[in-house]
C-alpha positions as CSV (number, residue, x, y, z in Angstrom):
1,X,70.8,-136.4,34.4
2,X,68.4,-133.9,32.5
3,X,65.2,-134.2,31.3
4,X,64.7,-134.8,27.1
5,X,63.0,-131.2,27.2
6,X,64.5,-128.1,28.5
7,X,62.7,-126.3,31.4
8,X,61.1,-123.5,29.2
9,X,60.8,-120.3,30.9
10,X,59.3,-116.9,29.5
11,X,60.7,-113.7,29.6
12,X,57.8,-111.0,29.6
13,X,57.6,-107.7,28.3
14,X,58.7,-106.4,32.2
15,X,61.7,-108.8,31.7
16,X,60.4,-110.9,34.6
17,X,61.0,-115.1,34.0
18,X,58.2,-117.1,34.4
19,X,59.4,-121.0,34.7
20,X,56.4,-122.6,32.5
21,X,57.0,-125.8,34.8
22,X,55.8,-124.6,38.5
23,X,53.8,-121.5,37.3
24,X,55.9,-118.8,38.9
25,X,58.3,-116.2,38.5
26,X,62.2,-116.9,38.9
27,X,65.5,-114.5,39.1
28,X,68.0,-115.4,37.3
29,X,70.1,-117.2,40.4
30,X,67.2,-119.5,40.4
31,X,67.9,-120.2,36.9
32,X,71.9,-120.5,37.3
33,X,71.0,-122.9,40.4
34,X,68.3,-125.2,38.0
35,X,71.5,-125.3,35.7
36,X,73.9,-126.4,38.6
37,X,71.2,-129.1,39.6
38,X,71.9,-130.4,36.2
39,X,68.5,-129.4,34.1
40,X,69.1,-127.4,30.6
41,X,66.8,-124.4,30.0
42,X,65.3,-122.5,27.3
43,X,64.6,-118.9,28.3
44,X,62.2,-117.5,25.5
45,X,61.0,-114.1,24.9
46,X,57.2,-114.2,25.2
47,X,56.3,-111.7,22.2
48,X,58.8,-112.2,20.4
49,X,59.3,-116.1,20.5
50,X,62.9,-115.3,20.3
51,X,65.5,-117.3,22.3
52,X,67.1,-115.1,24.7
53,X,69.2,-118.6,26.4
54,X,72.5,-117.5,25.3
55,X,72.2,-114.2,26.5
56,X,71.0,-115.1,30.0
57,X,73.6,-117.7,30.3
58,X,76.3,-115.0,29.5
59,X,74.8,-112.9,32.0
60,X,75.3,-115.9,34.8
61,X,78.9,-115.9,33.6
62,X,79.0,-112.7,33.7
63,X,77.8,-111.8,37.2
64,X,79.2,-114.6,38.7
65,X,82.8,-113.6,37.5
66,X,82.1,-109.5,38.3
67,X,81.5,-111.5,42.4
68,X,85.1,-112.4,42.5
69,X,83.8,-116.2,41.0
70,X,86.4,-116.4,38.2
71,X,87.0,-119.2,35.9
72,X,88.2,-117.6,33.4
73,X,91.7,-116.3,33.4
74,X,92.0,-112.7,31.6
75,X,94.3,-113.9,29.0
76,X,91.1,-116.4,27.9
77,X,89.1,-113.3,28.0
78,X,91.2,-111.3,26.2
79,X,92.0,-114.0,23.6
80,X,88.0,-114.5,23.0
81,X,87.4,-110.8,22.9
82,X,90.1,-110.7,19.8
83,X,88.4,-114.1,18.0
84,X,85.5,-112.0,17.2
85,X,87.5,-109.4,15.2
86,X,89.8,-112.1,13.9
87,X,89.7,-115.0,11.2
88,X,90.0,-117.1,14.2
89,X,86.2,-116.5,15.2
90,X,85.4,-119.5,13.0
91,X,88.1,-122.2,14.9
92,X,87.2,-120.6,18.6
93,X,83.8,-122.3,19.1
94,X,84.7,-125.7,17.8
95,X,88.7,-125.0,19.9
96,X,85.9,-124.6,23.0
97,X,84.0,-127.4,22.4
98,X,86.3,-129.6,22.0
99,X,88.4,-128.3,25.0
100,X,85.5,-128.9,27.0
101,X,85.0,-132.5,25.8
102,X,88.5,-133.4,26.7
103,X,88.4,-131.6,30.4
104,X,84.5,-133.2,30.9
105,X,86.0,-136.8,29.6
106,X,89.2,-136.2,31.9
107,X,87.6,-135.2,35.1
108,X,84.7,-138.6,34.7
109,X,87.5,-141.0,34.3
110,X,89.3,-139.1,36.7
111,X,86.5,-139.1,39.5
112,X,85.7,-142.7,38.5
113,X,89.4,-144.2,39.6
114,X,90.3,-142.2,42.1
115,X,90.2,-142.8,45.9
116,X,88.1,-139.6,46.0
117,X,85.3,-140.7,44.1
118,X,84.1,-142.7,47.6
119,X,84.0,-138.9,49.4
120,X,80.7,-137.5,50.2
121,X,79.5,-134.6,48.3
122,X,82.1,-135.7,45.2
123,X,78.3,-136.6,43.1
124,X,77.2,-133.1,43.7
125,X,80.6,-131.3,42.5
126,X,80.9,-133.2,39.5
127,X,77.1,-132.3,38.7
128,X,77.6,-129.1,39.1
129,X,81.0,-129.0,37.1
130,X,79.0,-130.8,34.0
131,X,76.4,-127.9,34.0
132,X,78.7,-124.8,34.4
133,X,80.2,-126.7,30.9
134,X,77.1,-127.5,29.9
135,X,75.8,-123.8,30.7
136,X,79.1,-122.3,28.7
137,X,79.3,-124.1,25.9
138,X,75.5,-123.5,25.7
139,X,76.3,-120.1,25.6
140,X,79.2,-120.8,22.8
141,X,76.9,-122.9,20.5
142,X,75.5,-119.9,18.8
143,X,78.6,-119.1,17.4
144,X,79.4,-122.7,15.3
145,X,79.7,-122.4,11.8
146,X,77.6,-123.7,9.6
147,X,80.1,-127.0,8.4
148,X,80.3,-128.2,12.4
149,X,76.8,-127.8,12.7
150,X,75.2,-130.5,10.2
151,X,72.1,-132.3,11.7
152,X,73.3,-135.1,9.8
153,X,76.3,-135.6,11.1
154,X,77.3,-138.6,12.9
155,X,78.1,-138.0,16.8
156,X,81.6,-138.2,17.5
157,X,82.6,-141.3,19.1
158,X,84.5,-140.8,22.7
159,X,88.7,-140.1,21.7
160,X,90.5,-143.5,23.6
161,X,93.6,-142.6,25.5
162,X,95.8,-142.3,22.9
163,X,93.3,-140.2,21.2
164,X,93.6,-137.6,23.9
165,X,97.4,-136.8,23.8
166,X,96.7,-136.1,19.9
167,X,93.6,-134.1,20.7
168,X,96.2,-132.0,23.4
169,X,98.7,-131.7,20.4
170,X,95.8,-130.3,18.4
171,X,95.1,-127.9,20.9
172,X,98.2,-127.0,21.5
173,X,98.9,-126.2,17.7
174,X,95.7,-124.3,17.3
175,X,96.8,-122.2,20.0
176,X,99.6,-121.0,18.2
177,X,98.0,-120.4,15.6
178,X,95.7,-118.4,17.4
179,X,98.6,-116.4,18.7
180,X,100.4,-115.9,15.5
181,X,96.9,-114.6,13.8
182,X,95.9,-111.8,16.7
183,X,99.3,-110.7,16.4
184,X,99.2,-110.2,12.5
């Protein structure tokens, strides 16, 4: 689905983006719509050399959710907005990533035994579901702690079934602890 190397694009000094792969300048709906059509990008800041990704993909969140767009319910809002002054802001990104695993594993097997999965134009919504996860947990990814984010590390194999009733248990008690710690 996307190519081994992220579309780089360049962010110059006048904040314009210039995609590195077709040699001309793009808004930043062009690079929420390369992200629907599946492709990852890497938005760098030309003098700098810093990576500015995260910070444009929040921005795509952002705007789309200020249009009426929303995805995210307030109370997941407000719940992220107290991780960052909590203890919690070290469990949130892996809680994300993992929630995101389960709801991108649920909605494949989903699409891939149900009657609708023969419906035209079913492809194109589930490609455009994996890259607004893909685009969010992007964004989320700068925030792992160090321990989850060993090189090293052996990819996780795919939960079976009965893994994913003990992965919604997990949730489910890592939520309340998340409630008991922002009220504390």
């Amino acid at each position: 689905m996307t190519a081994t190397n992220p579309l780089l694009i360049k962010r110059y000094a006048s904040r314009r983006l210039y995609n590195t792969e077709t040699s001309d300048y793009v808004t930043l709906e062009d690079v929420a719509r390369f992200i629907k059509d599946g492709r990852d990008v890497q938005i760098i800041d030309l003098k700098t050399g810093d990576d500015l990704t995260r910070q444009y993909l929040l921005q795509i969140i952002t705007e789309h959710e200020g249009r009426g767009e929303n995805v995210l319910p307030v109370e997941v809002l407000t719940d992220l907005v107290r991780s960052y002054a909590s203890q919690a802001q070290s469990m949130v990104p892996q809680f994300l990533q993992q929630s995101f695993d389960v709801l991108r594993q649920s909605q494949s097997q989903i699409l891939e035994h149900s009657p609708l999965a023969k419906m035209p134009g079913v492809d194109a919504f589930a490609v455009q579901q994996e890259a607004m996860l893909k685009a969010m947990m992007g964004a989320w990814s700068a925030f792992t702690p160090p321990e989850a984010a060993k090189p090293d590390a052996e990819p996780a194999a795919a939960p079976e079934k009965d893994d994913i009733a003990s992965i919604k248990e997990q949730l489910a008690a890592l939520t309340t602890q998340l409630d008991k710690m922002s009220k504390s």
